[in-house]
Structures are given as structure tokens and as C-alpha cells.
N, C-alpha and C positions, 0 to 999 in steps of 0.2 A: 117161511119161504114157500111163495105156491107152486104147485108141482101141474104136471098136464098127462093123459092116460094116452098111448099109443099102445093098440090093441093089448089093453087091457093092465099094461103095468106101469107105474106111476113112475115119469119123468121128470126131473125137476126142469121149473124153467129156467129160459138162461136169463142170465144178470145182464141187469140194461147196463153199456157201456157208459162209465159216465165220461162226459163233455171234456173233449183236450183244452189245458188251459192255454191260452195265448203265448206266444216266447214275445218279450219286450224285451227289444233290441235296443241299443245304446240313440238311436234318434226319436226313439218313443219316449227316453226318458227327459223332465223336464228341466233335471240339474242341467244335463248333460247337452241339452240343446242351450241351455242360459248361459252358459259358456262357454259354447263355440259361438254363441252369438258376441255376447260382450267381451270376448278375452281378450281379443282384435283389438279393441276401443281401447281394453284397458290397459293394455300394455303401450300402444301410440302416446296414452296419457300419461303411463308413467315415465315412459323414454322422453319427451318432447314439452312435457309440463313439469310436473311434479320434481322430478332429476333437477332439472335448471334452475327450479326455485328454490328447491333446496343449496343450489350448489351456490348460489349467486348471496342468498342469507349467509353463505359459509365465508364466501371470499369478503365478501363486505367487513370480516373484522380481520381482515391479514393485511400485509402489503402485497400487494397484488398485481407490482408492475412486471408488462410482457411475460407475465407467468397467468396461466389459472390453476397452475397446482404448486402456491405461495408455504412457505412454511415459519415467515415470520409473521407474529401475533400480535397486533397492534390494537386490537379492542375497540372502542366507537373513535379514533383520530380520524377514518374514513366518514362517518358522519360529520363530522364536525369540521372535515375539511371542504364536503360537499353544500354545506350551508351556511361556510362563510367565507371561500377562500376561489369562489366559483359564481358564473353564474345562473345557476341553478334555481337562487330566491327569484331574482330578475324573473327567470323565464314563469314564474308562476303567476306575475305581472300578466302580461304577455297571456298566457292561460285565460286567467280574468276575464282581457277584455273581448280575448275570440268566444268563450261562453258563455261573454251577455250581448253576442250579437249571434249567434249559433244556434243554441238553447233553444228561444222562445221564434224567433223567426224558421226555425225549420218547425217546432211542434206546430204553431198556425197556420204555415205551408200545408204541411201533411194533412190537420185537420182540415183545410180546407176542400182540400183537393179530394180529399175522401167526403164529404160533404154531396160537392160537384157530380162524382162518379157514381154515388148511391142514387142522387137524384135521376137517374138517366134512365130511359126506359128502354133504351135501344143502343146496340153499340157497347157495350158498358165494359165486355170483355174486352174489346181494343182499346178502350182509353185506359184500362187498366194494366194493361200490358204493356203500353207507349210510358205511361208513367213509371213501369217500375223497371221499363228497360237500363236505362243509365245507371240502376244498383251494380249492373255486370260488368261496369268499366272501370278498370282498375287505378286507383288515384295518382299514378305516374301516370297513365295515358292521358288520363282530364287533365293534371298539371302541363303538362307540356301543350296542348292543345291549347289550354285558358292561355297560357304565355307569349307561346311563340304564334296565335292564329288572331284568335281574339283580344286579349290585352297586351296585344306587342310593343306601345309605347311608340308606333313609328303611323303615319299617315295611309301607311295601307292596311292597319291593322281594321277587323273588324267592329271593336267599339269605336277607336278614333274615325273609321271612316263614316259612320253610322250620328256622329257628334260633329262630322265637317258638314253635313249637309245642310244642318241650324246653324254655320256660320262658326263655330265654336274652334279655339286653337286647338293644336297636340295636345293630350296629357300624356305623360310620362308616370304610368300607373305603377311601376314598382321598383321604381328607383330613386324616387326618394321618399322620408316616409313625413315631412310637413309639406301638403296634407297627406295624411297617410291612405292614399288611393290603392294599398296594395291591400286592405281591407276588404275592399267591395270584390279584387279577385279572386281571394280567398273563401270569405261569402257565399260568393253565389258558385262558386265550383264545388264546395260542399254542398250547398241548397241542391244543386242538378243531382248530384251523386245521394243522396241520403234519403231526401222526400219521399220517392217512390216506395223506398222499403217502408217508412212508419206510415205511411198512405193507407199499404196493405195490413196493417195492424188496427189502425184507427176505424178503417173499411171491414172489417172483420167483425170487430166491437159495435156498431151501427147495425150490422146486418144480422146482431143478437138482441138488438132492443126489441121487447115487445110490443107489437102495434097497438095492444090496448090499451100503453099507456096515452098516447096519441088520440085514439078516440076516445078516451074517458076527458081528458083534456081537452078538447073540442066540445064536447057535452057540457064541460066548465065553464067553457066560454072562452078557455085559453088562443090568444091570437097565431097564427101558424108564423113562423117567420124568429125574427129576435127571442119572442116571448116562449117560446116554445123550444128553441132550441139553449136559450138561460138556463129554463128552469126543468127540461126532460133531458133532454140529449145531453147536455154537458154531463153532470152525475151520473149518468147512467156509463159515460166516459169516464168514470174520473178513477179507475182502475189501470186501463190502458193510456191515459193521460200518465199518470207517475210511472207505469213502466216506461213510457217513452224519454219521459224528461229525463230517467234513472240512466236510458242506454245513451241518449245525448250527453248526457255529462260526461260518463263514462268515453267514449269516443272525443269527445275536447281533451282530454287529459290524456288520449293515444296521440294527437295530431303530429303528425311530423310529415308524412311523402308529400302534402301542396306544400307545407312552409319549404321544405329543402329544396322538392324541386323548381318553386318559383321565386323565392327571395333569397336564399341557400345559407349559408354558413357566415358569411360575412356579414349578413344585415343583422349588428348584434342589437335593434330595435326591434326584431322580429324571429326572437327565437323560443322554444316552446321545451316546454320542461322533457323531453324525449331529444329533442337535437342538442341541449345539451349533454345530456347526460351520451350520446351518440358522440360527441367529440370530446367528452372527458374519457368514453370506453374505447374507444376505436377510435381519435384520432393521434397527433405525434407522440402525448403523453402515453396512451395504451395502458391508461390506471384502471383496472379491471375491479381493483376494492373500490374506490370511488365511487365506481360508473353504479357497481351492485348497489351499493350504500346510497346511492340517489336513486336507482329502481326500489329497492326497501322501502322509502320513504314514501315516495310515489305509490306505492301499491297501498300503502297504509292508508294515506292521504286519499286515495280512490274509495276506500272501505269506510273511512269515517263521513266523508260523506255525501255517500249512499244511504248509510245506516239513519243520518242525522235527515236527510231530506227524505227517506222511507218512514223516519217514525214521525217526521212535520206533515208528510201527506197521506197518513195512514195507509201505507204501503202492507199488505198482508192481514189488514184490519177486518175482522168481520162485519155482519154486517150492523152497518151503524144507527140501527135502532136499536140494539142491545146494548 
């Protein structure tokens, strides 16, 4: 210990203070901030998700009328009353043919438009914002809109009146379905509502392409235009290309607020595996094991394939030189 001389007799020195340590408070700590962040979430998710699906797996093997807390046990009779005694099979028909008109007509929408808006050198934030305005309109407002404005079926509507000026009669676009003209309103009122959002995905994926694939390509001799966007752009898409097609699917298999609010309940040529299962849950019957037992199936049905068109497009695939 070293010491210091004050006239003449040895003092010791003082001891350095050592350093106070910090106090970490409960927002310092990392746990404790990750769960006041996520508890929120996680608890929304377990009341409003998790609860319901489990609860809905439970009722599907009871009978389950005007009750949901059923206590006779009837085992798969709900399946098996919902895929033969219903029209359920039907609406998966119906399914079919709106996701091969939905599907690939909105992914070439989007890709295109994302195309368009990459090309621009000016402006490029308002046309991107015009286009993905119509994601925020909720598909009851556009179904009523599409119906009662634009395909109203009456001579002042705006497609009929747009169709009178070439001389063309009335269509009565969705009330009857040979031909089935209530297709095109369903169509393109999905097309307005959806495009903008996979616009902004597709636009996203484009504006990570590296430019040196382009100039190295042009050094090829590769042609700009068709040839160039074959055999660069597309694969360099073809990640966000299958998550798109994956969320399209996925969304054909929700469809219900146009079909109900523009053809409704009675056009049983145009009902979708969600309205029925809607009027075997909620309407006079109120078969609540059914209705679950056709969500069951349908969510299954959603999972296989996803999983089947994930592992056909190499969805999650590394990368495929390995």
C-alpha cells in the first residue's frame, strides 16, 4: 500500500473509490422489455385466434345445434354430413372456377403494373400510391359500389351506359348466370381491390434486382425488352412470384363479402365454400358442429395446397445451384 509524508510521518494514501455500478431497472432489461412488447400481441392471438380454433376443432365432433357449449358426442357424423348432405362439395366447384380466373389475371395485373411503375423516372411515388390506394376500400363498400353504380343491370348503370353508346342492348349482369356476366363483376372488383397490394411486393422484388445482371446481359448481347425480361427478371421474381400466387390462393378460398353482397344467398350457382358454410353456421339450421367441421376441412384443404404448390415452386428452396 503506498503511503505519502506530511511533515515528516508516513500517511497512508487513500484508496481510489472504485466505480459505482449502474442499477438496471426493469426497461433496461431485455426479457422484460420483449414482453411488454409482445404480450399485447400474444394474448390478442391467443383470445381471437388460437381459443376459436381450437374451440371450433372441439364443436365439429358434438352436435352442436343453437348451442356452442354441445355435450352430446357424435364423432366425424359432422363431416360427413358436411360433404354429403350439403352444399359444400358444390361451392368448391364454384371455388375452382373464381381461382382460375383470379389467380393468374391478378399476378400479371400486379406484375405488370409493377413493371410500369419501376420504369418511370418521375412521378413514380404518385402512381404508386394511386395504385395501391383501393387496397383501403373495404370489400362491402366496392361490392355495393360494383352493383348498385357500375353493374346495375339497368340502362343508367355505368357499364350499360358505356355499352349503349356502340349501339349494344342492356345486360343484366347478375341475375342470371347463362352467360354468366356476374363473373366479370366479381373479377374485376377483386382486380381493383388486390392488384395495388401485390404491385407493392412485385415492385419491391424488382427494385432488389442487381443492375449488373442487366449490364452483363447487354454485354451478351441480350435484347432489352421480352428477352431480357424471360430470362433476368422473371427468376430473379420467382420467389415473390410463389409468395404471391400462395396469398392469391389463399384469398380465393376466403371469398365471401362480393359473392354475398352482389349475387347473395340465393344464387345457389354462385356460392363459395365460406357462404356455405355461413348459412349452414348462422343461418335457420344454426348447426354450429357442421359449420366447424366444414371450417376444419377448409383450413386443411388451404394447408395442403399451399404445401403442394410450395414444394411444385420451390417455395423456401435454396438457392438452386446447389
Amino acid at each position: 500500500m503506498s503511503t505519502t509524508t506530511t511533515r515528516g510521518v508516513a500517511q497512508p494514501a487513500p484508496a481510489k473509490a472504485s466505480p459505482a455500478r449502474p442499477r438496471r431497472s426493469l426497461r433496461g432489461n431485455p426479457t422484460v422489455n420483449f414482453w411488454l412488447f409482445t404480450g399485447p400481441f400474444l394474448v390478442g392471438l391467443a383470445i381471437f385466434v388460437i381459443v376459436p380454433i381450437g374451440w371450433s376443432i372441439w364443436l365439429s365432433f358434438f352436435d352442436a345445434r343453437y348451442t356452442v357449449t354441445p355435450s352430446h358426442f357424435i364423432g366425424f357424423d359432422n363431416y360427413r354430413q358436411i360433404l354429403t348432405n350439403s352444399g359444400f362439395p358444390d361451392s368448391l366447384l364454384t371455388f375452382t372456377v373464381f381461382a382460375a380466373f383470379i389467380v393468374p389475371t391478378t399476378w400479371a395485373l400486379s406484375l405488370g403494373l409493377a413493371l410500369l411503375v419501376n420504369q418511370l423516372r418521375f412521378m413514380r411515388a404518385f402512381f404508386r400510391s394511386v395504385f395501391f390506394l383501393p387496397t383501403a376500400v373495404s370489400y362491402v363498400a366496392a361490392a355495393l359500389i360494383w352493383k348498385m353504380s357500375i353493374f346495375s343491370g339497368v340502362r343508367f348503370g355505368l357499364a350499360n351506359t358505356v355499352i349503349g353508346w356502340f349501339g349494344a342492348d342492356t345486360v343484366a349482369w347478375m341475375s342470371n348466370p347463362t352467360p354468366p356476366w356476374y363473373w366479370l363483376v366479381i373479377v374485376t372488383l377483386r382486380l381493383w381491390i388486390q392488384s395495388g397490394f401485390y404491385m407493392i411486393l412485385f415492385l419491391a422484388a424488382l427494385q432488389n434486382i442487381p443492375a449488373e445482371l442487366y449490364e452483363a446481359a447487354a454485354i451478351d448481347g441480350a435484347k432489352p425488352g421480352w428477352q431480357t425480361f424471360r430470362h433476368i427478371t422473371l427468376p430473379q421474381l420467382r420467389a415473390t412470384s410463389t409468395a404471391v400466387i400462395l396469398l392469391l390462393l389463399i384469398a380465393a378460398y376466403q371469398a365471401f363479402d362480393e359473392f354475398f353482397n352482389i349475387v347473395g344467398q340465393k344464387a345457389t350457382w354462385a356460392q363459395t365454400p365460406l357462404m356455405e358454410l355461413y348459412k349452414t353456421a348462422l343461418g335457420t339450421s344454426q348447426d354450429y358442429g357442421a359449420g366447424s367441421a366444414g371450417a376444419v376441412i377448409l383450413s386443411l384443404l388451404i394447408c395442403l395446397v399451399t404445401l403442394i404448390q410450395g414444394r411444385f415452386m420451390g417455395f423456401g428452396r435454396g438457392d438452386e445451384s446447389k
